[in-house]
Steps between C-alpha positions, in 0.01 A plus 500: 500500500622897428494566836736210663785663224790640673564913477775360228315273329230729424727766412597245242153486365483891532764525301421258211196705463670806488782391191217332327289799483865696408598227215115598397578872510844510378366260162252812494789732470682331220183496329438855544866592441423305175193744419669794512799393364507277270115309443383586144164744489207232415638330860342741705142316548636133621819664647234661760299159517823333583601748778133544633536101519800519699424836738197305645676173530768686744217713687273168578846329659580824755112552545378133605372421798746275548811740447295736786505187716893478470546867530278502885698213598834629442357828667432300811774291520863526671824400341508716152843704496463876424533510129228163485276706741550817276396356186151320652422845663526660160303219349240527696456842451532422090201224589272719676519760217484242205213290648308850406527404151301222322698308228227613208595846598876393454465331190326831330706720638818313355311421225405902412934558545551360196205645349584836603837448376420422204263796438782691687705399221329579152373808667862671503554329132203666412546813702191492617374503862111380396662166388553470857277664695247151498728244620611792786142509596461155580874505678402773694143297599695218610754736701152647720368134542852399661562792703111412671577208537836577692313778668596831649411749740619823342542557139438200246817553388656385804448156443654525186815681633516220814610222186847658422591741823351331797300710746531812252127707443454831361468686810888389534575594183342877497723597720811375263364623220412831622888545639563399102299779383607770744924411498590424140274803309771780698795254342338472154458889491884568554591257226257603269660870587883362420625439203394182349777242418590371098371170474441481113803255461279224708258459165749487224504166341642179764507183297277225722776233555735740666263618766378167542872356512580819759186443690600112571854613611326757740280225622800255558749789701171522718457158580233417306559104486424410092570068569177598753270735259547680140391806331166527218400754364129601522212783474535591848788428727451251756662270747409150590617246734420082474749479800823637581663295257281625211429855521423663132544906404337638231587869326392682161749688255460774300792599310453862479508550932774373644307505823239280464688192493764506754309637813228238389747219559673670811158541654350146436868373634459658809149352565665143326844532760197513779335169352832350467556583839227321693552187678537197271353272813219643553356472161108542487541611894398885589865524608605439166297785308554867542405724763220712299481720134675792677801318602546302195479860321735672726760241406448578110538846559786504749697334248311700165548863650752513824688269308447492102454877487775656697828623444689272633330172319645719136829533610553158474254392205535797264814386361375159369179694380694773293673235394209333331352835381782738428311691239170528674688578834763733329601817711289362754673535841435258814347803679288604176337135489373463850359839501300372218371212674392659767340779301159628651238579243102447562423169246225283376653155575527375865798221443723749299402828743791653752496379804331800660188594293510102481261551818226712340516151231388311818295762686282511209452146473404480816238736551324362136531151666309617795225692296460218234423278845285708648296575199618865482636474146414255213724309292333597163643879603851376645669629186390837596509511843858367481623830256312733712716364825791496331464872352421635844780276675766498257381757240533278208227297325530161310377587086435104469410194722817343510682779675206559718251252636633208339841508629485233793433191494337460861192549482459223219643265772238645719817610750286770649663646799868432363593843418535679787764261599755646282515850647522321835740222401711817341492694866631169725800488180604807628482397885668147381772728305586721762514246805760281221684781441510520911583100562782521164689850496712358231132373301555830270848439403436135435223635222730742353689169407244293407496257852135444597578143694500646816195746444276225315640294800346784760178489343448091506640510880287814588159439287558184237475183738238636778254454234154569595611461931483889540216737352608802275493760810686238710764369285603921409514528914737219521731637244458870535397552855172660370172450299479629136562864506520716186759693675778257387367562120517881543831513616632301237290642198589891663840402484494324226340716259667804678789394331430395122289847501708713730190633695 
């Protein structure tokens, strides 16, 4: 009988359950890794049978009654050692939130992913948000009936949020927002005052191959293990994991912008060195996934902005790039390059913005998200809505669909609630940065010649291997001394910025 087991023998069972579901998930992943990279267009309709078929087979094993019964016994039982008891306490708290789900509304919701995509898809081939705007509908239908069924006491888009930052709501996120909206504008004025830096030598002509050769050998110095993932190339960059022996980057090239490539790759590698990073042994376990969206973001942009876009990273890599483009980089100095990466300019497209007005990308996100949920806006007039916020955020205004409303992928993927994760996972980079910068005085001149084993090193110790033991707020106390405060992100964009501009 279940209850005569011993605490280890039905941690055993616990644990079966858990890498079953995971081998279930992770054959998932390939298959959507497939879809967006490499599955020919008439898959799309049995491509979302087949992961519909698989979604519901992994949410009936951690959802049966029986996997409940394992989970209160464990709960009452002495004799688990702390990382065992860790991982049922976080189960059960995965348990009591799935059980609000039914496996039909599973299976449709998977089912409308691909279906979105798909529409997702032709619509930017077509240019043409209304291609769209139906299979959105339904996605967004589907996104209401989950977050009743997970429930909420504020906002109903605080159910949504709870799935990728645990415990975060909007009345927590106001606050951050607001800060957002009140610090950065004063910064943004003085630059837009100074005198703006050349950058036209970023969009003359870079042959594919050699960024995509360059953008390997960046991924490599930063420890980016390729006998343990590779690099595709697809319509929006992504990162996904099957375990930490198979974790896949994705990037897009254009040949005529330098910078859409590179800081693709560097970005996806940081959130790739972080899946890498987890613990091998405890595979399907809530110790071995990562702590939430913010923190998985904070480690892509630790290593796509502290890191890929400062001076120091240059000194050591310009070299080998002018090397491969002397005539494009001709007359170029060191000093002349990184001011054009980091130049500040108000822009339609959120993955290729600076990384300041890179927060009025999210902020608007965020608030359509909530209005879309709340009924507030419709998404026949999201086109519209979107220009109008981004004229009175950002004072510029998308003149087609693909530049504007069709940019991200997310919301075909029905990730609503995602978003506002990036601004926050960029504000703990700049807590993580600073604190490493503490813990290593030598971490600078190690970048400035190309040595990131001790840094990459810091970040498995210090975030990488806890995985999902320490909530977001937590995990920044035990590394900082203190919860996520913009002040660290001020400090260094002031500074920062100060500089390349001279204000």
């Amino acid at each position: 009988m279940l209850k005569q087991k011993s605490a280890k023998e039905l941690y055993q069972d616990y644990k079966e359950i858990n890498q079953k579901a995971a081998d279930v998930n992770y054959a998932s992943a390939v298959l959507g890794w497939d879809q967006e990279v490499f599955m020919p267009a008439k898959g799309f309709e049995h491509r979302g049978r087949q992961l519909a078929t698989l979604a519901s087979y992994s949410h009936e094993l951690l959802t049966s009654e029986h996997y409940g019964n394992i989970l209160e016994q464990l709960l009452s039982k002495d004799g688990l050692r702390e990382d065992e008891l860790a991982n049922v306490q976080l189960s059960k708290e995965d348990y009591d939130k799935e059980t609000k789900l039914s496996t039909s509304l599973v299976e449709r919701l998977t089912n409308q992913v691909s279906k979105s995509y798909d529409a997702w898809i032709r619509s930017r081939k077509e240019n043409d948000y209304k291609v769209y705007v139906p299979e959105l509908t339904n996605m967004l239908a589907l996104t209401k009936e989950k977050a009743d069924a997970y429930g909420y006491e504020g906002h109903v888009y605080d159910a949504l949020l709870d799935e990728y930052e645990k415990g975060a709501t909007v009345a927590m996120l106001e606050p951050i927002f607001s800060q957002v909206k009140e610090q950065l504008p004063p910064l943004l004025a003085k630059i837009k005052e100074a005198q703006q830096v050349e950058s036209s030598f970023l969009y003359k002509n870079y042959p594919k191959d050699k960024q995509w050769d360059f953008s390997i050998a960046v991924l490599k110095k930063m420890g980016y293990d390729f006998d343990a993932g590779r690099q595709d190339l697809s319509e929006h960059p992504f990162t996904t994991s099957f375990s930490p022996n198979d974790v896949r980057v994705t990037t897009r090239v254009d040949e005529n912008d330098f910078a859409s490539l590179l800081w693709s790759s560097i970005h996806e590698g940081g959130h790739a060195l972080y899946e890498q990073g987890l613990l091998a042994e405890q595979y399907g376990l809530p110790l071995g996934e990562a702590a939430s969206l913010s923190i998985h973001e904070s480690q892509s942009r630790i290593w796509e902005n502290n890191v890929g876009r400062s001076l120091l990273f240059w000194k050591h890599f310009y070299p080998e790039l002018t090397g491969l483009f002397p005539d494009q980089l001709n007359g170029v100095d060191v000093n002349a390059f990184y001011k054009s990466i980091n130049k500040v300019t108000p822009s339609l497209i959120r993955t290729e913005s600076d990384e300041l007005t890179y927060h009025f990308h999210v902020l608007i996100r965020y608030e359509i998200e909530k209005e879309l949920l709340s009924g507030a806006i419709n998404v026949a007039d999201l086109a519209e809505v979107w220009n109008s916020r981004y004229q009175n955020y950002l004072g510029v205004s998308a003149t087609n669909d693909k530049e504007g409303v069709l940019q991200d992928v997310h919301w075909a993927h029905g990730s609503f609630g995602y978003f506002p994760t990036y601004s926050l996972g960029s504000f703990y980079a700049a807590q993580f940065y600073k604190q490493a910068k503490k813990d290593m005085p030598d971490l600078e001149a190690n970048i400035a010649i190309g040595s990131f084993k001790y840094f990459h090193q810091w970040l498995t110790n210090k975030v990488h291997v806890h995985g999902r033991k320490y909530r977001s707020e937590e995990l920044c106390e035990r590394i900082t001394g203190e919860g996520l405060n913009l002040g660290a992100f001020m400090e260094y964009a002031t500074t920062k910025y100060g500089n390349i501009y001279g204000i």
